[in-house]
N, C-alpha and C positions, 0 to 999 in steps of 0.2 A: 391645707390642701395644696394640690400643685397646681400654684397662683406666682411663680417666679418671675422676677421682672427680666422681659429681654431687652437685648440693644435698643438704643434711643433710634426709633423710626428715621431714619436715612440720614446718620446723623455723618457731619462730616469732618473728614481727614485732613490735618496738616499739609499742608501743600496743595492741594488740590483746588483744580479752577473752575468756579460758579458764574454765574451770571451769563452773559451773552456770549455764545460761542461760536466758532465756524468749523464743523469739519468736514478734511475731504482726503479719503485714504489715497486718491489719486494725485493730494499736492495741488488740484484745484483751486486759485485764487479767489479771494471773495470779491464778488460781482463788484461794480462800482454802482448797480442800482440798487444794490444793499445799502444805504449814506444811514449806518449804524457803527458805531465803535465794541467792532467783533474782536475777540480772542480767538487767534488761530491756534489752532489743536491740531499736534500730530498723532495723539498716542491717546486713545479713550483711556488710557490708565489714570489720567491727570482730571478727569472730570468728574467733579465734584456734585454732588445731594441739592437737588432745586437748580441745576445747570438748565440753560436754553438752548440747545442743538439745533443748529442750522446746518442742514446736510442736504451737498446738491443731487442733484436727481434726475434722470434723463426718461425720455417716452419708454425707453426700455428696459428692461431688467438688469439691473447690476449686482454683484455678487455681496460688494459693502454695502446694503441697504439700511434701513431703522433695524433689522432684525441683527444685524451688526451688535448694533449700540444695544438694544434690547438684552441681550446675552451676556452684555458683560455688567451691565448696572442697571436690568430688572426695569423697577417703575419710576424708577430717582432722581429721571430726567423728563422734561418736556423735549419732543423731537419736532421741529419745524423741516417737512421735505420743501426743498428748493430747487424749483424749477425756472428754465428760461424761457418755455413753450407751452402753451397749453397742453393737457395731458385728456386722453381719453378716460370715458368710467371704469372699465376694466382697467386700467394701469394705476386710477387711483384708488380704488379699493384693494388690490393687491399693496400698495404700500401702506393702507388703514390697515390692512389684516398683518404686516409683517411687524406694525409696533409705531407706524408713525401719529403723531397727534392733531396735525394739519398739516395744512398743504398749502404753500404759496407760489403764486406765478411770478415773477419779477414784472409786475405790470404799473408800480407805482406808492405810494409813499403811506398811500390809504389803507391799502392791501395788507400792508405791512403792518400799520398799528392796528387793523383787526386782530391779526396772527397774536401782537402781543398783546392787545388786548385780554385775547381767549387763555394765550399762556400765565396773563399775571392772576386771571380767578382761577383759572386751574390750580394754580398752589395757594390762593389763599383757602380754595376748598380743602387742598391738600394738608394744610396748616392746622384747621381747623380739624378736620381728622383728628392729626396728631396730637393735638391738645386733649382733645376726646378721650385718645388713649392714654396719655401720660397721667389723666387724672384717675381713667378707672383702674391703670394698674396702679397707682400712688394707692388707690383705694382697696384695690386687690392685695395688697403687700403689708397692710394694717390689718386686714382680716388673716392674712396665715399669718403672721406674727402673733398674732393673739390667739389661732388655731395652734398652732404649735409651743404655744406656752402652756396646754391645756394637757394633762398628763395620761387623757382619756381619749384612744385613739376613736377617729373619726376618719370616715370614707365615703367617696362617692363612686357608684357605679353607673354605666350606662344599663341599656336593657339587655345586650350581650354578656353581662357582667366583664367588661373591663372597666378596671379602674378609669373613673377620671381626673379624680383627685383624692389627695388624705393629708392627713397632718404627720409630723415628726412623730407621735408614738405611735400611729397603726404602723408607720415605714419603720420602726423599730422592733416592734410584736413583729413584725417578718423578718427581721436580721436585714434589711436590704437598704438602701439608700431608696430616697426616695420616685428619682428618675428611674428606677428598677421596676417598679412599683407601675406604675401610671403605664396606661395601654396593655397591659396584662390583666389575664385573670385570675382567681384563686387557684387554677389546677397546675397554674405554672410556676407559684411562687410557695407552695404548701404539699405534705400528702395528702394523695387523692382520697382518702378514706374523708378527712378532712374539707376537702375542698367539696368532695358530692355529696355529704352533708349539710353543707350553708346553700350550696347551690339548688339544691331540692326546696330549703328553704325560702332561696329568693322565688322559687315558680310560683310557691304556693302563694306568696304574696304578690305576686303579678297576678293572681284567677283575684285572691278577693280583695285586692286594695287595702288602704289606711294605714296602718300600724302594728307592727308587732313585738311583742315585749317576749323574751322566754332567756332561762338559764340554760348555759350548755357547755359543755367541753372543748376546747379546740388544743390541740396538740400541733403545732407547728415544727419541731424538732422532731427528734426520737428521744430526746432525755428532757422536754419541758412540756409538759401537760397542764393548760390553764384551765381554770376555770371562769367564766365571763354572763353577765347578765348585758343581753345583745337588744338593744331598741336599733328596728328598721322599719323605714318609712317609703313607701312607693314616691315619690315626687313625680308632679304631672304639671303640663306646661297650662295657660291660659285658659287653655279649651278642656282644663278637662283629662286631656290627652296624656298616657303614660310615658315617661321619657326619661325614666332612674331607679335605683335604691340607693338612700341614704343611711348608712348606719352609724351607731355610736354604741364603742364595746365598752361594759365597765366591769374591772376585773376584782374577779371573788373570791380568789384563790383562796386566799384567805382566812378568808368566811369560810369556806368551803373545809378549811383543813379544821378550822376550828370545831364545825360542827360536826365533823367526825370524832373530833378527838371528846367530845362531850357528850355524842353518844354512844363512844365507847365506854364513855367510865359511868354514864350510867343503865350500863348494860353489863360491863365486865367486871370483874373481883378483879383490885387494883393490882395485888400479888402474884396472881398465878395468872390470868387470863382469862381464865373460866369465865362462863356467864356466871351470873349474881342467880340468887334467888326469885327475884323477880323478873328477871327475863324467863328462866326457867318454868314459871308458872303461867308468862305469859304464850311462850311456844305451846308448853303443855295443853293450855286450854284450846288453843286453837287447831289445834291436832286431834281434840275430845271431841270437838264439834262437828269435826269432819268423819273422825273413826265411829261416831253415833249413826249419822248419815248413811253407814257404807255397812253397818253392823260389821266391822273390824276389832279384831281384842289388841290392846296396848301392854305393854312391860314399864316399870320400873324399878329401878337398883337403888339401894344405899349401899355407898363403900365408904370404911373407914380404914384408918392406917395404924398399924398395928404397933407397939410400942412406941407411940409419939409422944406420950408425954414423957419416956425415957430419955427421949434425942435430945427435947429440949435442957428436961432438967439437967441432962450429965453435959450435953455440948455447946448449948446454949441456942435462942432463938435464933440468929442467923443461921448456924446447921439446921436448924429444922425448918425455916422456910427454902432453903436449897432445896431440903428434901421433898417438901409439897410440892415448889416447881418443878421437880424432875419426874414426879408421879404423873401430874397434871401434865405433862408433856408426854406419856408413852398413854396416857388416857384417851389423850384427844389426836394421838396418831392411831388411835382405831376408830375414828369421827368417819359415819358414813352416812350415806342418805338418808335420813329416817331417826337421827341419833343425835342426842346435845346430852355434854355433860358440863357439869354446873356444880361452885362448890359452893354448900349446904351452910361451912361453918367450922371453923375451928378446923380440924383434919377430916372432917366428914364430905363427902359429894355425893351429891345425885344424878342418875343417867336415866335418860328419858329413849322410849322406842316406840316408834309408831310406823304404821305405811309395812314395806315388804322388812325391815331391818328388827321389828318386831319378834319375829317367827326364828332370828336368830339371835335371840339377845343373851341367851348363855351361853352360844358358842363366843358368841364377840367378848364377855362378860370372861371368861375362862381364859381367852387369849391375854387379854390386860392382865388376870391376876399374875399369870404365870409367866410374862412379858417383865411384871416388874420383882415377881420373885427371883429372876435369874439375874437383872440389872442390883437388885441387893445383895446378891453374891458375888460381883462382880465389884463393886463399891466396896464392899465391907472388905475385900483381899487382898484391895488395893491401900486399905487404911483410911478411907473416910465411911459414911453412914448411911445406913436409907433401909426405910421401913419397907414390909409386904402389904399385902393388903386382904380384908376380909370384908365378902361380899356377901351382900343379902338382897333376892329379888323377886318381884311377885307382877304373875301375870294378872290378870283384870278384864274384866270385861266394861268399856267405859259409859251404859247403858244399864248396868245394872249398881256398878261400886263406884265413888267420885276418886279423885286422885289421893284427896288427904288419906283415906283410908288406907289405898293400896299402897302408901309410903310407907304408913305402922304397920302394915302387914313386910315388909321389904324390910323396913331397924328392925323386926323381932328377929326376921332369918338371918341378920346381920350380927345379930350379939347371940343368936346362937352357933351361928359359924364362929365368934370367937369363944367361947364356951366351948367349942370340941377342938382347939388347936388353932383358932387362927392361920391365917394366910389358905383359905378356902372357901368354896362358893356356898350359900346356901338358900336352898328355893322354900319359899314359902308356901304351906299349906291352904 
């Protein structure tokens, strides 16, 4: 998180002069009812972090006041106004409000060890302070070291969603340094698409509080698309009171590609692409169940490829898987809404029609064959191979015939289409 250590608290400079000082822009000698061993200062450049300023002061306003010294060194100094007169309340509140710390009258010896009195607890409060902080950023700087060893980005937002802090890998999932980061929010370091995605997410967790766990996408780039399972947590102060989100992204890309790639292969025929058989049967049935509902009639084809067991035996297995995958590829560039085609087995597939793509399944049917009987003229003249195709297909009613049936009714129009010539459609009775 953004827990960096700053400068050491008024820490001070070579050269520079501490302890008891006198200054006076006018050249001002120091009183002789000062009996302290002052450091005359000309130049506020040379004064030093836990310096005592003794600066003289008249009833009336002068242009080098404590707001002087306040401007050039902040709170770094104790300022002692020194006067020779008593001063009205209006002239000493205007020097309280311009930066000074008290105020001494040169009345005596007493006066004066009050003044220092006040000024030596003042820094030991000051002291005290700074040990405070040295310890909790020492402590702050052992928790991001150990946050940034951690390879799982981590963030804090306010309820604005700016960032208030993150570790080294959330500031790297954004490409950004980490100071880039911090006081922005997701719409300005992300696409928007992106950013009022999470961001919709944080509201929803601002209505119902606690935790929420969920898997999602985040695209940060335009060529890097993650994928991340996101824990975020509202954080609320003492009372109760909401005052953040805290997230921690863990990235599943991975995961994510893996389990695609396993449910492609067991969905798809490893060779061609096609679906398998049993995806085939499982679209099928859930297509039955619907087109039953709707009383809607279904289609299905068997296609087979017409001298393949020639391609192989004369040119061998690798020309004839070319060839399936070239078929299979002018098959499923007639893939429309309502359409899967799926291979059966050996050179055989089956094509499925359901919904409006039904009513046209032998025109679509027709186009394929005739799509890949011109591509086999066009092969075979060029000097390599590839088979036609002979179709068989039967419409059904899914309410009165199941599918296994309407299949053997589709291979019988299919081995009678090749029985009258091959590389043509035929419908079954």
């Amino acid at each position: 998180m953004n827990l960096a250590r700053k400068p050491e608290f008024f820490q001070a400079r070579p050269g520079t002069v501490t302890g008891l000082c006198w200054y006076a822009a006018n050249g001002e000698p120091v009183p002789a009812e000062c009996d302290l061993a002052l450091t005359v200062v000309g130049d506020l450049g040379v004064l030093g972090p836990h310096a005592i300023v003794f600066l003289p002061v008249s009833p009336s306003s002068t242009p080098n006041g404590p707001g002087h010294i306040r401007a050039v060194h902040g709170e770094s100094v104790y300022i002692i106004a020194v006067s020779r007169q008593s001063l009205d309340l209006a002239r000493q509140q205007q020097l309280y409000d311009e930066g000074a710390d008290d105020l001494h009258v040169l009345d005596g010896r007493q006066a004066m060890f009050a003044c220092l009195a006040r000024a030596k607890r003042h820094f030991q409060r000051l002291h005290g302070v700074e040990a405070v902080r040295r310890d909790l950023r020492e402590r702050l700087d052992v928790l991001q070291a150990a946050l940034d060893h951690l390879p799982t980005p981590i963030y804090l937002k306010d309820l604005d969603g700016h960032y208030l802090a993150c570790n080294t890998a959330f500031a790297s999932l954004l490409s950004r340094p980490r100071e880039d980061v911090i006081g922005h929010r997701l719409h300005e370091l992300a696409p928007s698409e992106t950013a009022e995605k999470h961001e919709t997410s944080d509201a929803h967790l601002l209505q119902i509080g606690g935790v929420m766990c969920y898997e999602t996408d985040v695209c940060l780039h335009d060529d890097d698309e993650r994928y991340v399972m996101l824990h975020k947590a509202l954080v609320t102060d003492e009372h109760g009171k909401p005052c953040g989100i805290a997230g921690v992204m863990i990235d599943i890309t991975e995961r994510k590609r893996l389990e695609a790639r396993l449910m492609n292969a067991a969905e798809r025929d490893p060779l061609t692409d096609a679906y398998n058989r049993r995806k085939f049967f499982e679209i099928a049935n859930d297509a039955i169940a619907d087109a039953i509902a709707h009383g809607e009639t279904l289609c299905v084809a068997a296609i087979d490829v017409d001298h393949f067991k020639s391609i192989n035996d004369e040119f061998g297995h690798a020309e004839g898987d070319i060839t399936l995958c070239s078929i299979v590829d002018i098959l499923r560039s007639h893939e429309t809404e309502g359409m899967i085609v799926a291979r059966a087995g050996g050179e055989e597939f089956f094509v499925f029609f359901f919904g409006t793509a039904a009513a046209r399944a032998e025109e679509i049917l027709q186009a394929m064959r005739t799509e890949i009987s011109h591509y086999c003229q066009i092969r075979t003249a060029a000097g390599g191979l590839a088979g036609t195709i002979s179709v068989g297909m039967a419409v059904f009613d899914p309410a009165a015939e199941n599918i296994d049936r309407a299949l053997r009714r589709a291979d019988a129009a299919l081995y009678h289409a090749k029985r009258n010539g091959r590389n043509r459609l035929s419908r079954a009775k």
